[in-house]
VOPAGU-2260 file (C-alpha; in pm, 1 decimal, decimal comma):
REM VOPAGU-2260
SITE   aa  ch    i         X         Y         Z
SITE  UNK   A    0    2168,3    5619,3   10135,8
SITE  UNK   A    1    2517,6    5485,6   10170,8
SITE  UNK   A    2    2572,5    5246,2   10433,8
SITE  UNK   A    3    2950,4    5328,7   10521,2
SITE  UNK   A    4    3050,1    5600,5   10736,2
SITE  UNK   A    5    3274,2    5859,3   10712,0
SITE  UNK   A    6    3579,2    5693,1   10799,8
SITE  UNK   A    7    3468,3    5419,0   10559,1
SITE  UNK   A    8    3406,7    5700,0   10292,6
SITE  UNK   A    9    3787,1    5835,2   10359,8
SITE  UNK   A   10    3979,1    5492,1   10344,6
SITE  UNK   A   11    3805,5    5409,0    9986,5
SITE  UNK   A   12    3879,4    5764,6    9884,1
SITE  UNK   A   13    4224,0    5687,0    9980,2
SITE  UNK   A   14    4203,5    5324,7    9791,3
SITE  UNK   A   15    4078,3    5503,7    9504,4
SITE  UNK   A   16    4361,6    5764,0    9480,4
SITE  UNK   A   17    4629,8    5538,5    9513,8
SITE  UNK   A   18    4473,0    5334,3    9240,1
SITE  UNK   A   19    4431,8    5589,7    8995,5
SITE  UNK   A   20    4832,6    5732,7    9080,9
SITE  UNK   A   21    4715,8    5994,0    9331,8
SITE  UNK   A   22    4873,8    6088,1    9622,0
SITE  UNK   A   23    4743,7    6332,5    9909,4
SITE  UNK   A   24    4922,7    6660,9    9932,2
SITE  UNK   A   25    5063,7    6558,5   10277,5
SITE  UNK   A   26    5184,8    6222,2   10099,6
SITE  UNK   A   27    5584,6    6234,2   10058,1
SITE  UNK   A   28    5654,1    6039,4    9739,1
SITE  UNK   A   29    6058,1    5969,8    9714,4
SITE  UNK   A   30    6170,8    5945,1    9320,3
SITE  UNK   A   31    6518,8    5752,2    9290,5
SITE  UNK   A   32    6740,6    5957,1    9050,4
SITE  UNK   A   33    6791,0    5812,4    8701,0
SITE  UNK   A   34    7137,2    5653,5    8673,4
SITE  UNK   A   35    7429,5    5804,7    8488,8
SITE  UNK   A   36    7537,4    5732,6    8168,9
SITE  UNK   A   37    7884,2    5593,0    8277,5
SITE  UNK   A   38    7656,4    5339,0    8496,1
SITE  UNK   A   39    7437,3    5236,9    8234,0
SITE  UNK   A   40    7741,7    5173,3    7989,8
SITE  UNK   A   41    7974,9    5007,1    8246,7
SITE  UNK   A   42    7637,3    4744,5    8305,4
SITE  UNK   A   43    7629,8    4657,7    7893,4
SITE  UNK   A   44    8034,3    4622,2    7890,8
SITE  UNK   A   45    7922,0    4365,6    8185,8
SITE  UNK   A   46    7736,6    4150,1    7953,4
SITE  UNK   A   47    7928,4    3837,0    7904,8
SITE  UNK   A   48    8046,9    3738,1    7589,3
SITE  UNK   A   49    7913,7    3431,7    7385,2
SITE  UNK   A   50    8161,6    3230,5    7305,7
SITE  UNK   A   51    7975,4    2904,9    7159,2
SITE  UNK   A   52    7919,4    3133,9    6894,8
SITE  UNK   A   53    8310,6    3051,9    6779,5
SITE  UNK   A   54    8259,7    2681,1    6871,6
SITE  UNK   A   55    8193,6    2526,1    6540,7
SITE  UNK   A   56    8507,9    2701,3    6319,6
SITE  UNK   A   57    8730,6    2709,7    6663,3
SITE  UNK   A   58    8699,7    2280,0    6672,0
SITE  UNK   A   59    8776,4    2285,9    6258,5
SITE  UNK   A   60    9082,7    2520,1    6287,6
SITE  UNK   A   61    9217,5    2382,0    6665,8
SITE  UNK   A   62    9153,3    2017,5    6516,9
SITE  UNK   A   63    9291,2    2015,9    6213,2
SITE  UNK   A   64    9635,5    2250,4    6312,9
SITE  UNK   A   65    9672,7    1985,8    6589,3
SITE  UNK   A   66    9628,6    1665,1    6369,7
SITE  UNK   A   67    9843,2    1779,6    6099,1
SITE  UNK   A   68   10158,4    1914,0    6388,0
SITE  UNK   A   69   10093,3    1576,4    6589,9
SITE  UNK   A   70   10032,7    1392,4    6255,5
SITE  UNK   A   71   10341,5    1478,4    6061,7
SITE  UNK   A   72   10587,9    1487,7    6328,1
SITE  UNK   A   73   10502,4    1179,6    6477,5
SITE  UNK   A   74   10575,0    1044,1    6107,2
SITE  UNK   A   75   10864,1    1233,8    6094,8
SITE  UNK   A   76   11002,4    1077,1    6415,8
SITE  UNK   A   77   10891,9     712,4    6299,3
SITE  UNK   A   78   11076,7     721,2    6023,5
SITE  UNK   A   79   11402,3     857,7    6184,1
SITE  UNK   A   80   11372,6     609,8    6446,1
SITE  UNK   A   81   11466,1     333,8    6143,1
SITE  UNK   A   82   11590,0     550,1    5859,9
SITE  UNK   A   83   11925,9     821,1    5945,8
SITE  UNK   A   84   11888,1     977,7    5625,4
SITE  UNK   A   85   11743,8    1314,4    5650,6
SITE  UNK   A   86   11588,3    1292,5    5304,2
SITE  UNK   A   87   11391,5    1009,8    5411,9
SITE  UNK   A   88   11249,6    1205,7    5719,0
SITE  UNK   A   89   11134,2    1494,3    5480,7
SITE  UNK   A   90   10981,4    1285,0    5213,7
SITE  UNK   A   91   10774,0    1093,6    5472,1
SITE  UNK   A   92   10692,8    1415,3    5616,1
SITE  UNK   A   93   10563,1    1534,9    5274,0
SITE  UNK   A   94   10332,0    1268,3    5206,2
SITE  UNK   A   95   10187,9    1262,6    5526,1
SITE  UNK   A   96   10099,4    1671,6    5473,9
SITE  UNK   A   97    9953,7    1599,1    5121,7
SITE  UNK   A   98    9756,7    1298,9    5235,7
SITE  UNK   A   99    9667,5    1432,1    5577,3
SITE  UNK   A  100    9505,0    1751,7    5411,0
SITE  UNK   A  101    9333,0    1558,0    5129,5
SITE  UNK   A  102    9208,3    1305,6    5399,0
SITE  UNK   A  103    9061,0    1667,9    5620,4
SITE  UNK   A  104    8965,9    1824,5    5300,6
SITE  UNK   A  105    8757,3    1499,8    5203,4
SITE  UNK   A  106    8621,6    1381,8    5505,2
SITE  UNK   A  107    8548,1    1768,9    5641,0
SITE  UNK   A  108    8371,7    1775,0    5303,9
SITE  UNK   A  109    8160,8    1426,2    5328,3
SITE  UNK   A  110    8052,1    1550,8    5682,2
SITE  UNK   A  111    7948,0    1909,0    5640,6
SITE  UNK   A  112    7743,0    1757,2    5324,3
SITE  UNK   A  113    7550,5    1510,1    5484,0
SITE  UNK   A  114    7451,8    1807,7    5773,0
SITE  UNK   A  115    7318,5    2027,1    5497,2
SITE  UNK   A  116    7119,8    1723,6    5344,1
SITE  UNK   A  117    6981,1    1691,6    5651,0
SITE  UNK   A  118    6892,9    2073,5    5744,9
SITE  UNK   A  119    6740,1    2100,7    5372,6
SITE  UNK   A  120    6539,3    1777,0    5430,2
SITE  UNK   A  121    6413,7    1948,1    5788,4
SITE  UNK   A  122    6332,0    2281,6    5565,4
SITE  UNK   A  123    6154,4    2066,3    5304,0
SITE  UNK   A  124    5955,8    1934,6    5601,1
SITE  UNK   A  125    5876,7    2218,8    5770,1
SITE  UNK   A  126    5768,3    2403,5    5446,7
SITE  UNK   A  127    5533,8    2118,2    5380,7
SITE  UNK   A  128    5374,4    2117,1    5694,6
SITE  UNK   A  129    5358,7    2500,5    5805,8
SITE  UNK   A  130    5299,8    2599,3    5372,2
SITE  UNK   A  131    5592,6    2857,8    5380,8
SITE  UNK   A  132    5974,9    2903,3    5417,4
SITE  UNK   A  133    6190,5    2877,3    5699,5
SITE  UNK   A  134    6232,9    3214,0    5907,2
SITE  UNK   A  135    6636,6    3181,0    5882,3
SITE  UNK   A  136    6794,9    3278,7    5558,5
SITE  UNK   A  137    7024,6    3039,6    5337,2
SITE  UNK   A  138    7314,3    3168,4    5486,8
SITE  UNK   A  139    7291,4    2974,0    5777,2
SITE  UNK   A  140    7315,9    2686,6    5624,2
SITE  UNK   A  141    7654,6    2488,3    5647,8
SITE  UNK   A  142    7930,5    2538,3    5324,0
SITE  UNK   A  143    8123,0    2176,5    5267,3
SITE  UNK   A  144    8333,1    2362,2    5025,4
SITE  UNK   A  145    8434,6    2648,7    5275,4
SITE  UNK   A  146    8446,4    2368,2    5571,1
SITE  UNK   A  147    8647,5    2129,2    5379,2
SITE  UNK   A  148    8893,6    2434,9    5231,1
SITE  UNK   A  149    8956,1    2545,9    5625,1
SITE  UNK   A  150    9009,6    2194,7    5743,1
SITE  UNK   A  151    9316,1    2092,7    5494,0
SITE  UNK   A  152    9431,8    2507,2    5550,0
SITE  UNK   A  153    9433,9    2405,3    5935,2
SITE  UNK   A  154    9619,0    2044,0    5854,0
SITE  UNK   A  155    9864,6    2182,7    5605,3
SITE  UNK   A  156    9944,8    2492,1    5854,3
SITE  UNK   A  157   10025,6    2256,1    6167,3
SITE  UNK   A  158   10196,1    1977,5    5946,4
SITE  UNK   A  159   10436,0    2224,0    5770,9
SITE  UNK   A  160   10594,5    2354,7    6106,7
SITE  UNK   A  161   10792,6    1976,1    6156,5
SITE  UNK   A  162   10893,4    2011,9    5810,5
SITE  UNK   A  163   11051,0    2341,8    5833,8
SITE  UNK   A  164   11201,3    2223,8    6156,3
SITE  UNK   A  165   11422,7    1926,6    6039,6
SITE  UNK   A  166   11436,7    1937,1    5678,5
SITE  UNK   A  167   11769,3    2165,5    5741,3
SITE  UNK   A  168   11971,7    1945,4    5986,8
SITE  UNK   A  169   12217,4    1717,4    5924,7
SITE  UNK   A  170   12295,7    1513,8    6266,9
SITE  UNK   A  171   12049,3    1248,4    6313,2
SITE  UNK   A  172   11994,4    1300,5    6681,1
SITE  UNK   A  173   11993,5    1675,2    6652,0
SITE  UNK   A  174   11712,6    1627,4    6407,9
SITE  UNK   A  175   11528,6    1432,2    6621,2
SITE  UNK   A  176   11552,5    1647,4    6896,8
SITE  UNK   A  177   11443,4    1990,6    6680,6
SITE  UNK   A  178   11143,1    1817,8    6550,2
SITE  UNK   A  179   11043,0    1731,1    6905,6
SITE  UNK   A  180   11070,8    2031,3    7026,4
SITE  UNK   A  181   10931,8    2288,5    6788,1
SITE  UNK   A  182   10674,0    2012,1    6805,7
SITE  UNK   A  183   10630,4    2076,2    7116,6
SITE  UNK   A  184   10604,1    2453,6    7143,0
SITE  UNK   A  185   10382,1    2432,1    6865,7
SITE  UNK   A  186   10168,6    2236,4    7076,3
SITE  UNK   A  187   10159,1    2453,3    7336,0
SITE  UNK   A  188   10100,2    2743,8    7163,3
SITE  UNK   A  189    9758,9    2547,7    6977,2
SITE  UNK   A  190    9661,7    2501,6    7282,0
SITE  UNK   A  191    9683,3    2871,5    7462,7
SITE  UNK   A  192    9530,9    2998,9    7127,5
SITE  UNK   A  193    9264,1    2746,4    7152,9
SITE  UNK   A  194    9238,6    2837,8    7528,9
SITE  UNK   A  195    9204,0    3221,3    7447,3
SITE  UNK   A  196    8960,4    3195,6    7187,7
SITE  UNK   A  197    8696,6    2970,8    7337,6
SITE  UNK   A  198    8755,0    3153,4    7727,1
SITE  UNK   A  199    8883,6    2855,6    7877,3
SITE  UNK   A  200    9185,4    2786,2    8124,7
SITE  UNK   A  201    9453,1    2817,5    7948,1
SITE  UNK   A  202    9665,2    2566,2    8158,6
SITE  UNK   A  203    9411,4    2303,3    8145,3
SITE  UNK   A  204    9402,6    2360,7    7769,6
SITE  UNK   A  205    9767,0    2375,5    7707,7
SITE  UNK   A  206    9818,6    2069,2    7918,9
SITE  UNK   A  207    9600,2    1874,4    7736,0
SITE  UNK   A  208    9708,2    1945,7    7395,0
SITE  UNK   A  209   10070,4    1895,8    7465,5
SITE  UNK   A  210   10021,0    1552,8    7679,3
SITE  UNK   A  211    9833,6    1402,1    7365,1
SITE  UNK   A  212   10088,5    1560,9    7098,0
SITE  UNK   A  213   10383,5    1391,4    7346,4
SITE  UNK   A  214   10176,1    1026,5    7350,8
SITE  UNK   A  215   10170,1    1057,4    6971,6
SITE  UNK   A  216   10509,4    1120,8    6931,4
SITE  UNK   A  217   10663,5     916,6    7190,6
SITE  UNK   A  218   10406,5     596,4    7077,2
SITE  UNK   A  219   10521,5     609,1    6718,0
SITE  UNK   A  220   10893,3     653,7    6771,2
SITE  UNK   A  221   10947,3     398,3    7031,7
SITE  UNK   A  222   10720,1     127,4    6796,2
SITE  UNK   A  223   10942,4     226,0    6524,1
SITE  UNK   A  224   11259,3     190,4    6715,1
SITE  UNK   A  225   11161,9    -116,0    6876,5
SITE  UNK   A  226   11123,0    -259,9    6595,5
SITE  UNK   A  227   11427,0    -140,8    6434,9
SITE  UNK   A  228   11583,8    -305,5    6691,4
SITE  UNK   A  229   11460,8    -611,1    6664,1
SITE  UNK   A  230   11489,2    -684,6    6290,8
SITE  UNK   A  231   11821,6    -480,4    6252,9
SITE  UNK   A  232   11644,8    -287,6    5966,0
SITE  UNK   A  233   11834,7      16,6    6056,1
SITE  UNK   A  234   11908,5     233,8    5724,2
SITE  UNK   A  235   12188,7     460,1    5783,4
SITE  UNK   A  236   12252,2     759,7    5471,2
């Protein structure tokens, strides 16, 4: 005979219901309504956006645009800063694009290479220890032929915009000044593009960029013409 009494008896029947996912019928059970449709698509347009995902080609390209611009004009400007001759400015800017994007090309290459030597050796490893492949596909692994292709692209792409600018103009000084200052707004604009594709403040960016381009440009040329100066080695025609 059971040793609980009936109000014992009704609170574990009660226990036991609510268990099991029963309710008395004098139990008022309130059901939320299911959300619309618009909700539940403006909450996935919410999700943020991963942008490390562009990090690794987004530092080739912004890299190697900027070092061929700052590069190549700040060449550009050395050489005018001892040598008038226009000719002399374009030439100097010429070899500096051709070696600049070899230089990328080989050292992008060199790089990327010794990565993939190491991620196979990892593989090799891991294969050895676990007795199958890797879970990731080959096409994760790095290209050094599509890496260095993309970093002499980025180099030739800045360092061509200072040769465009002042391999037309004849007055020294005017020369000077175009260089500088499609320099400039080239700078600028690396740096908003950088700035919009990574999702980070574009002032900051912009700033940044242009301050180091300037520091290039204003190093070189005042070397250059300090030492014109100072050994007369001035070359006028």
């Amino acid at each position: 005979m059971s040793s609980q009494g009936p109000p014992a008896a009704a609170a574990a029947a009660q226990r036991n219901a609510t268990v099991h996912g029963l309710r008395s019928p004098d139990t008022v059970v309130t059901i939320p309504p299911p959300l619309p449709a618009a909700e539940l698509s403006k909450g996935k347009e919410k999700t943020p956006f991963d942008y490390s995902q562009r990090a690794q080609w987004l530092r080739a390209a912004v890299l190697g645009a900027n070092d061929g611009l700052v590069s190549v004009s700040s060449l550009m400007l050395g050489v005018g800063a001892v040598n008038q001759a226009a000719r002399a400015m374009v030439v100097s800017g010429l070899a500096g694009l051709v070696a600049g994007a070899c230089s990328m090309a080989i050292g992008e290459f060199v790089s990327v290479y010794s990565q993939l030597d190491i991620e196979l050796a990892q593989r090799e490893r891991e294969k050895k220890a676990f007795g199958r492949e890797a879970d990731d596909g080959a096409e994760k692994l790095p290209n050094p032929l599509q890496a260095a292709g993309a970093s002499a692209l980025a180099f030739a792409v800045g360092a061509v915009l200072p040769l465009l600018a002042g391999g037309f103009i004849g007055p020294h000084w005017v020369r000077i000044g175009v260089v500088a200052a499609v320099s400039s707004l080239a700078l600028a604009g690396f740096g908003v593009a950088g700035a919009l594709l990574g999702g980070s403040p574009v002032a900051r960016s912009t700033v940044r960029v242009l301050v180091g381009g300037w520091a290039a440009m204003i190093v070189t040329f005042g070397v250059l013409r300090l030492f014109s100066l100072a050994f007369k080695t001035s070359v006028v025609g």
